[in-house]
C-alpha positions as CSV (number, residue, x, y, z in Angstrom):
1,X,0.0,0.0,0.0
2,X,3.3,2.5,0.7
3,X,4.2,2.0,-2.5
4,X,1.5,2.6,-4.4
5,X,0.9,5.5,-2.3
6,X,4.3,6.5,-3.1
7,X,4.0,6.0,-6.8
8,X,1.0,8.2,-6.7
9,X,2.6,11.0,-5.2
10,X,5.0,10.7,-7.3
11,X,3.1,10.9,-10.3
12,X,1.4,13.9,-9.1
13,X,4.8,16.0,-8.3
14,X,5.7,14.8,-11.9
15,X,2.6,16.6,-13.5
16,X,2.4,20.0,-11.1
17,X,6.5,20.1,-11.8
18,X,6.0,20.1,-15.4
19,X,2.9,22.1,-15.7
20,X,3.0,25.1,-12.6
21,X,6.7,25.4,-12.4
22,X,8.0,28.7,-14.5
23,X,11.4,29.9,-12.7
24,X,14.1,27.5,-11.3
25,X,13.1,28.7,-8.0
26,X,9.1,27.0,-8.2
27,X,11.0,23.8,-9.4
28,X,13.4,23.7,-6.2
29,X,10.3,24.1,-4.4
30,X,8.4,21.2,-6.2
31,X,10.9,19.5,-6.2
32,X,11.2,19.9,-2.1
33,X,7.4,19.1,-1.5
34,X,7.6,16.3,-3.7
35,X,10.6,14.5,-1.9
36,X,8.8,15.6,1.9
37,X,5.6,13.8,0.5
38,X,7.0,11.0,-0.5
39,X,9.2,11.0,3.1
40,X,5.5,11.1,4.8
41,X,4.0,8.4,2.9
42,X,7.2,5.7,4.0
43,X,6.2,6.4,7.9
């Protein structure tokens, strides 16, 4: 169930990085709540 959970949220940071993020600055901070979701979802 973690890793489908995981795969999910993954999916999901892949689509808002590569449609909301315009500056390198909004992709760090994708990027960053991406990686703390995924960190959540292992617990």
């Amino acid at each position: 169930m973690k890793r489908i959970l995981a795969v999910v949220m993954l999916s999901l940071f892949t689509l808002s990085l590569l449609s909301g993020c315009n500056t390198m600055r909004g992709a760090g901070e994708d990027i960053e709540e991406g990686g703390e979701a995924i960190q959540r979802s292992t617990y």
